[in-house]
N, C-alpha and C positions, 0 to 999 in steps of 0.2 A: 707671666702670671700662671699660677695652679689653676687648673679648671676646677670649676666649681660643675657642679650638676644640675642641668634644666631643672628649672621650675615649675612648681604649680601652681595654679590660680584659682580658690573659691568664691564665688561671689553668691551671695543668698539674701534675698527679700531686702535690694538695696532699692531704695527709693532716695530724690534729693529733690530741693526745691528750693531755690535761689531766693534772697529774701527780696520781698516785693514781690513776686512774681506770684500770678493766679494761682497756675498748673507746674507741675512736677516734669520738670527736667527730662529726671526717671522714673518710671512709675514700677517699683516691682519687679526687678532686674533680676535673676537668676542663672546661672550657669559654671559651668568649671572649663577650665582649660589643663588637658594632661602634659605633663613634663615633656620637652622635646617639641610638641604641636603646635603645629603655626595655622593663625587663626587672623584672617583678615572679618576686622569690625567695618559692618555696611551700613547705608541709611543716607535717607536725603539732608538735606542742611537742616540742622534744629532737630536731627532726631532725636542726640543726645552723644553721640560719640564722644565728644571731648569731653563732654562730663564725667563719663564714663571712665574716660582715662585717667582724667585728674584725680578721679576717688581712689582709686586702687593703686595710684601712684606716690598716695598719700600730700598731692597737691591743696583737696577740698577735704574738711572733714566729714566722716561720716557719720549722718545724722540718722536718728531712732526716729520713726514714722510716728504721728501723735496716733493713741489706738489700737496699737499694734504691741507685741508681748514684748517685754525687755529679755533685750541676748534672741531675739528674732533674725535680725541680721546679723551677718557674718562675711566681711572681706577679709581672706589670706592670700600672701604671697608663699610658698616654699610652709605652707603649715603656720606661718607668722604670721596672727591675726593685727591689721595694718592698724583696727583703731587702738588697741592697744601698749603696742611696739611697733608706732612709727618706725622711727629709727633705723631698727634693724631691719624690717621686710624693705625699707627704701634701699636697704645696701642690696638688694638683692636686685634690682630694677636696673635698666639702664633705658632712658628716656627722655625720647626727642618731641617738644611740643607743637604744636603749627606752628607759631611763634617760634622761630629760633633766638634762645637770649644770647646774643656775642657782646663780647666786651672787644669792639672794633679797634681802639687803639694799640692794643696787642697784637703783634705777630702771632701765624696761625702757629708755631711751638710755644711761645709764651700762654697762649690761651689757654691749647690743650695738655701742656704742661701743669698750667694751675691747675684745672679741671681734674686730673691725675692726682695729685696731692689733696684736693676737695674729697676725691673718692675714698682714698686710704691707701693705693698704690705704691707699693713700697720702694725705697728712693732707689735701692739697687736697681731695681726691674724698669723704672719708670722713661725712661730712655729706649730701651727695647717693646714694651708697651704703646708709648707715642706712634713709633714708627712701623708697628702693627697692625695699630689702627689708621696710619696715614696713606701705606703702602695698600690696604684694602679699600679707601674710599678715593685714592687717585688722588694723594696730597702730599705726597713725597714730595713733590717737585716745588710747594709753595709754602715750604714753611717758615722761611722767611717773608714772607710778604704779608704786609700789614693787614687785618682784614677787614677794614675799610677798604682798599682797592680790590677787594676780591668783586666776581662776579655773584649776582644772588644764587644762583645754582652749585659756584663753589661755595658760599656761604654756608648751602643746605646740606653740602659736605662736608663740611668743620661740626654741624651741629650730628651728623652722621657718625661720623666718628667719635664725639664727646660721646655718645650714648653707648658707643661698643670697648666703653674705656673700661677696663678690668675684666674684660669677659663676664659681664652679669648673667644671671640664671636666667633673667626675664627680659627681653627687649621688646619695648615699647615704642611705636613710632608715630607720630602721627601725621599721615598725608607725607610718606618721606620724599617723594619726587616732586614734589611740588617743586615749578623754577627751573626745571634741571632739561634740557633739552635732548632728543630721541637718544645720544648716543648714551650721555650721561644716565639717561634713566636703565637703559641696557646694562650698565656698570653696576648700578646699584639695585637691581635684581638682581645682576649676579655672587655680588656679594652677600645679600639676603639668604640666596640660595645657599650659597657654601656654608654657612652657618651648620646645614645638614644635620639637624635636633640637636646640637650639642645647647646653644639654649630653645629659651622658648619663644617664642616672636609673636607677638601681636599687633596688625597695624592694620590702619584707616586710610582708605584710598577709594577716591573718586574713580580709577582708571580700575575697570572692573577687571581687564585682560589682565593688566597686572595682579589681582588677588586670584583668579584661576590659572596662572603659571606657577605662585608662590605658596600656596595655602589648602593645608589637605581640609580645612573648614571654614565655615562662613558661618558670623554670628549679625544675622541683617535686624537693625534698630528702627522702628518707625512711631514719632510722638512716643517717646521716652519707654516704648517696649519690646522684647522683643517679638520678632514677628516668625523669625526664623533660625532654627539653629540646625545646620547640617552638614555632611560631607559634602565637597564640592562636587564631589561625581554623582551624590545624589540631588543637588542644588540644579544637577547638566545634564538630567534623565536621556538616553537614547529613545526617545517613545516617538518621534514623528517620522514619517515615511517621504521622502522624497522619491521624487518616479519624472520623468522626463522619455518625450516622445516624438515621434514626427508627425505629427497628426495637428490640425487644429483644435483650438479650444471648444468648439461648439461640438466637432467628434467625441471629446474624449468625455464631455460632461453626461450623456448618457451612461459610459463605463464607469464613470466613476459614482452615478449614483446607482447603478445597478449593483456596485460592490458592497458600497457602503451600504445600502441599504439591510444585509444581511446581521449589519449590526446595531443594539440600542443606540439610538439617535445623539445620547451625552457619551458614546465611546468613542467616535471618532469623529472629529471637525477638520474641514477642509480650510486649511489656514490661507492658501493664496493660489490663485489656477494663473498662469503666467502665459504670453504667446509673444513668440519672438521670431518672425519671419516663417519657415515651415516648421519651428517647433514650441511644443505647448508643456509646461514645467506646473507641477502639482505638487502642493506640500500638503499633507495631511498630519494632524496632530490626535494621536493616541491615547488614551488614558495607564496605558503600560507596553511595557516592554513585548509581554505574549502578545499583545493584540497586534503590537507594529509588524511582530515577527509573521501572524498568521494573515497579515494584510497585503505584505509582501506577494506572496504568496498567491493570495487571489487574485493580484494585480496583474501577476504574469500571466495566471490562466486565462481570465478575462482577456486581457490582448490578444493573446495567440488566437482566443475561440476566435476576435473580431478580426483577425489580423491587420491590427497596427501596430508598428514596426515601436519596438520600447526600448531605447536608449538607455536609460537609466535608470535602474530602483533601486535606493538606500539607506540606511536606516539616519537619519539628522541628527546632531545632538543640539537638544535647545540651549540659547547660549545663557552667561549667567544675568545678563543684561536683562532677555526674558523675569526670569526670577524674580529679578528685583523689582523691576515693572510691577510684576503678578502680586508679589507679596505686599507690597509699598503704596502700590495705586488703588486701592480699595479706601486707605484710609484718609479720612480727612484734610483738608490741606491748613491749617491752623497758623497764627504763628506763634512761636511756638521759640526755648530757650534752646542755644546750641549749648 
């Protein structure tokens, strides 16, 4: 196949709302995604993720908000506005749903053979194409085997691979490891990985390690908005101070408020004082980077003044697990449309 060129994605003042249903799916969605960037979609169940995806996949259509200005919203794929010219921005997609649809009577070549010919694969290439994609998701070896006797996790690789059929601009995945067991899931980050911006990759994963190994952004959903949209490295602030010592806990808690004290009381929170036989473990959480750095800092001098003996000072990075908590756990627990 010719490569084609990552994608881009607009999405502007998309709202959706299932018929029957009270509350909005999405309420007021907004963001873009640049060509090449891979963007793990977060959020608890019923945030709205799959909705999400279906819209811009041109699965659900896009509906105009009552109230709101006509040509207010705006989904594009590659500059192809999706409500317009389904069609064409779909050709540009390639997209795997929770749901995987297989047509099990079919051998995994016969499947993804049709599939190829579904996309518009051209018959010369479609042979070299197949084994492209089968050779990247570990399906070389069963392409004869019917896929009903597959296992659900190679299942989740037949539908892995239908999605990276024709090299699409935009890969969409959703929940791709689902099923798929430790090693298998290693396979298929690494796959993801090798993509290396030539498209664009957007996907939904409960396994948060896997969206901070794969994803220079996170776009976190909670009750159909979003909450969050940022670099993963600033989603993973270095701001808490870790310090370990051999001292007890009842020692070290006069140093450690004699330190802190030197600062406003909402700059630094003592997240957790730990004591493990003769040693006592301190995390302190920051509100930045300078202050973790000047905290450091006074932690050493403060010891040596008392002399006990300090193990360990270093700066923590909070994980993105954190984040999600922080951003997600504030809002309501409803229920709510996935």
């Amino acid at each position: 196949m010719t490569p084609r060129p990552p994608a881009s994605l607009e999405i502007v003042a998309l709202s959706h709302r299932y018929r029957g249903a009270s509350v909005y799916a999405l309420d007021d969605v907004s963001f873009e995604v640049r060509p090449g960037e891979r963007v793990g979609l977060l959020g608890p169940n019923g945030a709205g993720k799959s909705t999400l995806m279906r819209l811009f996949c041109g699965f659900l259509a896009i509906q105009s908000r009552p109230g709101r200005p006509a040509g207010e919203t705006r989904v594009a794929v590659a500059g192809i506005d999706v409500a317009r010219d389904s069609l064409r921005a779909r050709q540009q997609i390639g997209y795997l749903p929770e749901q995987v649809p297989l047509y099990h009577e079919l051998r995994v070549r016969e499947h993804l053979d049709f599939r190829a010919r579904v996309k518009g694969v051209p018959a010369a290439e479609r042979a070299r194409e197949l084994m492209r994609v089968c050779e990247l998701t570990g399906l070389a070896r069963m392409l004869e085997t019917p896929i009903l006797q597959l296992s659900r996790g190679y299942r989740q690789r037949v539908g892995i691979a239908d999605a990276l059929l024709g090299a699409p601009p935009l890969l969409v995945l959703d929940e791709p490891t689902v099923g798929l067991d430790p090693n298998q899931v290693l396979d298929v980050r690494a796959v993801l990985k090798s993509l290396g911006g030539a498209q664009t990759l957007i996907f939904s994963s409960h396994i948060l390690a896997e969206v901070e190994a794969l994803c220079d952004r996170v776009v976190i959903l909670a009750r159909g908005r979003i909450v969050a949209d940022e670099a993963v490295g600033q989603a993973m602030p270095a701001h808490d101070v870790i310090a370990e010592w051999e001292a007890t806990a009842a020692d070290l808690r006069p140093l450690i408020d004699g330190v802190i004290g030197a600062w406003p009381p909402e700059t630094i929170q003592v997240g957790e004082l730990r004591e493990q036989g003769s040693r006592a473990t301190v995390k302190l959480r920051c509100t930045g980077s300078a202050v973790a750095d000047e905290l450091r800092v006074a932690l050493g001098r403060a010891s040596a003044r008392r002399q006990l003996p300090l193990l360990r000072l270093e700066l923590g990075r909070r994980s993105l697990e954190e984040r999600f908590a922080r951003v997600t756990g504030a809002v309501e627990d409803t229920p709510h449309v996935r």
